[in-house]
N, C-alpha and C positions, 0 to 999 in steps of 0.2 A: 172426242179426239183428245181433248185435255184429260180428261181422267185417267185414257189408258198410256199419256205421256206422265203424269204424276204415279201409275201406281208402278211403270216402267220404274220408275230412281227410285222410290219406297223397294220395287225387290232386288236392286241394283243393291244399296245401303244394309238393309236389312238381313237379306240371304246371300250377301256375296260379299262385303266389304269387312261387315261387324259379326261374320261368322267365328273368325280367330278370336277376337273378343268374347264370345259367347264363350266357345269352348275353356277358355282361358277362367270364364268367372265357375264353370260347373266345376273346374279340377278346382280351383282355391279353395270350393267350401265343401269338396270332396275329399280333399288329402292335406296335410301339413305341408309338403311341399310345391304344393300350387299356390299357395300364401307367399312361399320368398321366389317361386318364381315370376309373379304377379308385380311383387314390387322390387323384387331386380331390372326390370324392364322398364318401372316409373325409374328407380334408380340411375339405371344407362341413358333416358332422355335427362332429366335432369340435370346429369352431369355433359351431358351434350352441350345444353342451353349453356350451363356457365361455361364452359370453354367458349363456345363462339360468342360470349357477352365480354369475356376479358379480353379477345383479340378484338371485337371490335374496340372495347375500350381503348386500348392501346394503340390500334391505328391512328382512332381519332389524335390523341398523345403525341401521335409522329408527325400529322398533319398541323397540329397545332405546333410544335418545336420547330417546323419548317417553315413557318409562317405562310403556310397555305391556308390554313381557314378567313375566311372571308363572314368576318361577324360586325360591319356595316349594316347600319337598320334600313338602310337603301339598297340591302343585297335583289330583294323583289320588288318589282315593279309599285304592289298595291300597298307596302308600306311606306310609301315616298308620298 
């Protein structure tokens, strides 16, 4: 029972999730432009992360100018 629940998500992962991946690593080291499409896509996450790292930063920014943040070391229970 367990085994054919574990090889379930192995062809889940494997043959259905990390297929685009696959295809993605044959074209890189098949052609020149599988290379900058490869890391155009690292590119576009990357610059994902930092935009949503600078607005949270900046939230916090706002939170803290508002004097909403609560940076009491009796904010939780278990440091009191």
């Amino acid at each position: 029972m367990f085994k054919a629940f574990f090889e379930a998500i192995q062809f889940l992962f494997v043959d259905i999730l990390f297929k685009p991946l696959d295809l993605l690593r044959h074209l890189e080291l098949k052609s020149w432009y599988g290379w900058w499409i490869s890391n155009g896509i690292s590119w576009i996450l990357m610059g994902i992360c930092a935009y949503y790292t600078v607005y949270w930063i900046k939230q916090l920014q706002l939170h803290k100018d508002n004097n909403e943040e609560n940076q009491d070391t009796t904010a939780h229970s278990f440091l009191k």
